[in-house]
N, CA and C atoms as an extended XYZ file, in Angstrom:
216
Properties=species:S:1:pos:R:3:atomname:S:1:resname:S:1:resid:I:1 pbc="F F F"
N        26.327       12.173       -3.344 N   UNK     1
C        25.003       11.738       -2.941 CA  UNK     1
C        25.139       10.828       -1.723 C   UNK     1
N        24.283       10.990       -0.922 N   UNK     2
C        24.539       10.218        0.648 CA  UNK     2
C        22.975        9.305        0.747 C   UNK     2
N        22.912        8.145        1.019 N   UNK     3
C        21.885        7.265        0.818 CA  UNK     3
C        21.565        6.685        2.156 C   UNK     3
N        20.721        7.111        2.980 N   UNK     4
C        20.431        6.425        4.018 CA  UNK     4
C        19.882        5.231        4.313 C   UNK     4
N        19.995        4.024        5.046 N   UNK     5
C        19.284        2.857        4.687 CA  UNK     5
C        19.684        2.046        6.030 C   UNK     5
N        18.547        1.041        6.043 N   UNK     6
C        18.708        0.268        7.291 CA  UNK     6
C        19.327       -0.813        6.961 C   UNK     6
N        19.536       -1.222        5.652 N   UNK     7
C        19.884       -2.335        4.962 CA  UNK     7
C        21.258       -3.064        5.113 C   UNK     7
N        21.742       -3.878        4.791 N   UNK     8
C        23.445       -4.097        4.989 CA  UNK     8
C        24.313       -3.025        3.711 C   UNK     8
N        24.761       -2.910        3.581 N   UNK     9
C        26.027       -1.966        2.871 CA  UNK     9
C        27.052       -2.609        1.654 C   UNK     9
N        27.147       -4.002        2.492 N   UNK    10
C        28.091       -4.560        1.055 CA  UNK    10
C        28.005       -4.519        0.241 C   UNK    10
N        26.709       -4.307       -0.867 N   UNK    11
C        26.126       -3.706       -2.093 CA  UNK    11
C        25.461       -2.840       -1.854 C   UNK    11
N        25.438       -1.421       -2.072 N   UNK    12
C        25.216       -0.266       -1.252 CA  UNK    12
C        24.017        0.534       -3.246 C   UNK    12
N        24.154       -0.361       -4.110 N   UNK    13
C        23.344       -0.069       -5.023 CA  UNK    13
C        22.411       -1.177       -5.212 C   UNK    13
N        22.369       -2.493       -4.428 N   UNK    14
C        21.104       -3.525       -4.338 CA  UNK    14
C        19.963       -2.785       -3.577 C   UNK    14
N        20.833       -2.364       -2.214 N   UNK    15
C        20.110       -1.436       -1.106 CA  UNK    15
C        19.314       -0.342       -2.069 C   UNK    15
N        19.611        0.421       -2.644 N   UNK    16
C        19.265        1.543       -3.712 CA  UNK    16
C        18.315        1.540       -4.457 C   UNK    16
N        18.290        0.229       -5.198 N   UNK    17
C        17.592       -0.116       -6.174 CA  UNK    17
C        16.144       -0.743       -5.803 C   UNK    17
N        16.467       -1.680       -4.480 N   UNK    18
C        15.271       -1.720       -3.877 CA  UNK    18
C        14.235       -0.870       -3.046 C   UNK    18
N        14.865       -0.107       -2.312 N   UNK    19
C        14.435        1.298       -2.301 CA  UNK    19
C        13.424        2.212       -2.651 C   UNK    19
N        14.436        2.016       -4.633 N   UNK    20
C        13.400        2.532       -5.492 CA  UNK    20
C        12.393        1.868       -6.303 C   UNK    20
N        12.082        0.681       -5.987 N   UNK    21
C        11.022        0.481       -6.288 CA  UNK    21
C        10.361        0.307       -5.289 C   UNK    21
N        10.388        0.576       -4.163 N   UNK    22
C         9.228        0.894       -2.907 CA  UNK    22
C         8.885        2.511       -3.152 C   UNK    22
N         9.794        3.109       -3.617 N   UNK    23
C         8.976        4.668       -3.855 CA  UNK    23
C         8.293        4.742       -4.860 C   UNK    23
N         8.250        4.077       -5.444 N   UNK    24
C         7.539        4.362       -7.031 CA  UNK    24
C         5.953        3.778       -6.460 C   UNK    24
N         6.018        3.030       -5.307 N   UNK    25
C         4.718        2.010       -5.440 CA  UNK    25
C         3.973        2.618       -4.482 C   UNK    25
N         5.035        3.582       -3.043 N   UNK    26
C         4.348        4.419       -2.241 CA  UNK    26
C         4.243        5.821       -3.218 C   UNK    26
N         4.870        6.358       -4.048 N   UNK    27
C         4.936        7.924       -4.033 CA  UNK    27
C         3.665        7.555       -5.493 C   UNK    27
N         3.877        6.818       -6.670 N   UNK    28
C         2.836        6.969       -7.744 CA  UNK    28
C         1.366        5.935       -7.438 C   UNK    28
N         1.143        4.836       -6.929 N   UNK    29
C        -0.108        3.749       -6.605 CA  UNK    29
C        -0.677        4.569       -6.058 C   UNK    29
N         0.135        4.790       -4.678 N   UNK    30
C        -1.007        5.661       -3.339 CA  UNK    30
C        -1.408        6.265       -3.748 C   UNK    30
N        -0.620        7.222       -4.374 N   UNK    31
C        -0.823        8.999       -4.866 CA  UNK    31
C        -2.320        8.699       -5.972 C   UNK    31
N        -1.889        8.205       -6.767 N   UNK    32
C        -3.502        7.878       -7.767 CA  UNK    32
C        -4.345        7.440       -7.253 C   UNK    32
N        -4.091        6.312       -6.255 N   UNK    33
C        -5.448        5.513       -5.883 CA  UNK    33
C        -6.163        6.552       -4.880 C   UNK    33
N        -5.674        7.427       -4.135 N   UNK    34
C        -5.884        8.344       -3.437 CA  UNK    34
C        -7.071        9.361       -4.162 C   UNK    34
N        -5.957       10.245       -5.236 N   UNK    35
C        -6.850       10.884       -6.331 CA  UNK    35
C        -7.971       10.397       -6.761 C   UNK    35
N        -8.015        9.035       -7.638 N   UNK    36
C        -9.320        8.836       -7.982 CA  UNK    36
C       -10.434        8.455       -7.183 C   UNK    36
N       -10.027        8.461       -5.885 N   UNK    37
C       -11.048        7.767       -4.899 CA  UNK    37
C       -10.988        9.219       -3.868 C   UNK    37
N       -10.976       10.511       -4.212 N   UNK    38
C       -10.821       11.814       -3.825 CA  UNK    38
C       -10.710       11.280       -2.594 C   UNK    38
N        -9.919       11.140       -2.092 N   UNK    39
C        -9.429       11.091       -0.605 CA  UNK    39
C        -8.509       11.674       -0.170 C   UNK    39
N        -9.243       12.765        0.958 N   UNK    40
C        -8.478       14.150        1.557 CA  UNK    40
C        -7.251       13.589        2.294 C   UNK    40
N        -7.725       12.920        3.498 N   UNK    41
C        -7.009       12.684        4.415 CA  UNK    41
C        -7.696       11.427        4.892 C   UNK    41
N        -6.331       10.517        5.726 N   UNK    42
C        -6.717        9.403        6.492 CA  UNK    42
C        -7.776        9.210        7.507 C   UNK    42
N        -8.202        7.945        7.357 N   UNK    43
C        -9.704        7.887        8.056 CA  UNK    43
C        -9.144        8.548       10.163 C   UNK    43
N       -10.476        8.789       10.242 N   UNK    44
C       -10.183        8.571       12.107 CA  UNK    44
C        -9.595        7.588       12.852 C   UNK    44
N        -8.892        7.613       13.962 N   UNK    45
C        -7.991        6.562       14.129 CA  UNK    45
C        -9.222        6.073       15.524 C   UNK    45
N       -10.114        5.956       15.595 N   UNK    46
C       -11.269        5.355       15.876 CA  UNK    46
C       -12.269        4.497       16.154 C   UNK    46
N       -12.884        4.034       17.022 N   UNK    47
C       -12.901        2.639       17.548 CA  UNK    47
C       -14.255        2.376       15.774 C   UNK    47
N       -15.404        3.141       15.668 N   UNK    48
C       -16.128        3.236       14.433 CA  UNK    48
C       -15.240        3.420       12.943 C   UNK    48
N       -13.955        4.129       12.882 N   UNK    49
C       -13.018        4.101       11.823 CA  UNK    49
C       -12.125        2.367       11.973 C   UNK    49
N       -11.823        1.962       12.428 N   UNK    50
C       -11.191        0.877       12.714 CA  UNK    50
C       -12.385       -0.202       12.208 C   UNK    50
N       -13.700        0.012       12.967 N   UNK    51
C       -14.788       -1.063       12.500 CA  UNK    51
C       -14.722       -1.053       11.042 C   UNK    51
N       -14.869        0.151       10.536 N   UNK    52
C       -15.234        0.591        8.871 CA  UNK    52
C       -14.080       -0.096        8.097 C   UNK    52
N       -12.744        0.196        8.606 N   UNK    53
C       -11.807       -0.734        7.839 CA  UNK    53
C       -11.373       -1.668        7.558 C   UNK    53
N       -12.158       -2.651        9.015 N   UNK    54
C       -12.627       -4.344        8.861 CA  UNK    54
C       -13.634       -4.687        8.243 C   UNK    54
N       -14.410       -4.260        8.563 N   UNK    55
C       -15.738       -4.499        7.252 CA  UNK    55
C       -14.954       -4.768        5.361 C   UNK    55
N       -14.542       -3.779        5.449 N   UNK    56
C       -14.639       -2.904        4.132 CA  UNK    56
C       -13.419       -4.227        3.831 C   UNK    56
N       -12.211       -4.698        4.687 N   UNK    57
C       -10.839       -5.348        3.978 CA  UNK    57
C       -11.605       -6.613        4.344 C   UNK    57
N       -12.740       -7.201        4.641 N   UNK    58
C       -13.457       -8.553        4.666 CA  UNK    58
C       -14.293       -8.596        3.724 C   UNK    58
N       -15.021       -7.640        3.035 N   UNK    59
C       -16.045       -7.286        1.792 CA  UNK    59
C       -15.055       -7.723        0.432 C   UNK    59
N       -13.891       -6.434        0.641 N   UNK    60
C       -12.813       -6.667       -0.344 CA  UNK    60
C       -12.305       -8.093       -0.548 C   UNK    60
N       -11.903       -9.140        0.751 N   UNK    61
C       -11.353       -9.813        0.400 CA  UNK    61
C       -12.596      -11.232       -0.163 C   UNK    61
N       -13.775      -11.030        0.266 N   UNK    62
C       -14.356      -11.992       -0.212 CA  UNK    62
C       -15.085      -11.941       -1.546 C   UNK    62
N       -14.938      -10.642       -1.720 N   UNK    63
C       -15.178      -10.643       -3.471 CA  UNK    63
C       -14.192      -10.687       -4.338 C   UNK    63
N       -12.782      -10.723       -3.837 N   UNK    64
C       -11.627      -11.383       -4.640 CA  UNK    64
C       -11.951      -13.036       -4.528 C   UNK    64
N       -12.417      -13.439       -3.905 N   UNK    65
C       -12.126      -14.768       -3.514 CA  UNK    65
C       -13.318      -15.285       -4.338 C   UNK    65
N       -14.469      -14.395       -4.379 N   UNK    66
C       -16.021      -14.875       -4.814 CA  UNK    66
C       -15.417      -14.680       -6.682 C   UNK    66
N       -14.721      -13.690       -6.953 N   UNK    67
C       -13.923      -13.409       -8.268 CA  UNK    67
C       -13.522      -14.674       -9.134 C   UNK    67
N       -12.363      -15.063       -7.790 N   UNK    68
C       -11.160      -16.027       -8.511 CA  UNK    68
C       -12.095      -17.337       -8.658 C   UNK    68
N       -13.444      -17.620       -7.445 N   UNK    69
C       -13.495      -18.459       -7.708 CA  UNK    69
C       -14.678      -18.851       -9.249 C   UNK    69
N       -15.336      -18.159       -9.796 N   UNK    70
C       -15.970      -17.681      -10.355 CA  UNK    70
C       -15.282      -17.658      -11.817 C   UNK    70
N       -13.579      -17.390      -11.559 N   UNK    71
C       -12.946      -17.362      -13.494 CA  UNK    71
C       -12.748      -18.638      -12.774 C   UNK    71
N       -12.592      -19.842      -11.818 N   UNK    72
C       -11.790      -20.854      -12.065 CA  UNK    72
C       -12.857      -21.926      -12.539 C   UNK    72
């Protein structure tokens, strides 16, 4: 088995292991959150797609914040 990596080598199964838990979080999270939110393909790379994704990660983040502050 041949393991490619940008990582240092002196522990060549730390490199590995971390790795794999970045695939599990890109190949199974994305993959579902994708599915249940039926999403074909990535938005337009777009001056109106770009607006939509600031909106939307400033909405998101202030109703986490309106959330936390709300259980505290």
């Amino acid at each position: 088995m041949v393991v490619l990596t940008n990582g240092p080598v002196n522990k060549p199964l730390r490199v590995y292991d971390g790795y794999d838990a970045r695939s599990e979080i890109e190949n199974a999270l994305f993959r579902e959150s994708k599915q249940a939110w039926f999403i074909q393909r990535p938005s337009q790379n777009t001056k109106s797609g770009f607006r939509v994704h600031t909106y939307l990660t400033i909405l998101t983040m202030a109703l986490t914040t309106a959330y936390q502050d709300w259980m505290d």
